[in-house]
N, C-alpha and C positions, 0 to 999 in steps of 0.2 A: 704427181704430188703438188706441182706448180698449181692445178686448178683447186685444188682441197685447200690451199692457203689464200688461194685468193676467195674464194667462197667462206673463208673464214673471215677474212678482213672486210669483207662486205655486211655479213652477217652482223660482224663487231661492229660497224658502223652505223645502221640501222639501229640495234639496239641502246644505243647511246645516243643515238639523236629520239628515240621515242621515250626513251628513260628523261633526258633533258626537257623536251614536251609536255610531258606530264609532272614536271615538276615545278616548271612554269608555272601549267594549268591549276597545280595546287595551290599555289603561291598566291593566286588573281584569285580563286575561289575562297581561300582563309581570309583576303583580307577586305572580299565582298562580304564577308561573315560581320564581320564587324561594326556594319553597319547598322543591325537589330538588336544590339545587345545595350543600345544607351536608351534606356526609359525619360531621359531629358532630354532627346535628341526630337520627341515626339509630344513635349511641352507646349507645344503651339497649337495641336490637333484638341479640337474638345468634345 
């Protein structure tokens, strides 16, 4: 039973660090988003 819980806490760890990763990764991606949505930001371009 010792290996089943340890197999689980490793398991648990894993998915909590890939869960935190990709929440990151959303985070950097939403607010590279923002960059295209200002039609005056592109005021200089003719």
């Amino acid at each position: 039973m010792e290996f089943f819980n340890s197999a689980v806490d490793t398991l648990q760890t894993i998915v909590v660090g890939l869960g935190g990763a990709l929440c990151v990764w959303g985070g950097i991606n939403l607010l590279e988003g923002y960059g295209q949505d200002n039609p005056g930001s592109n005021a200089h371009v003719r």
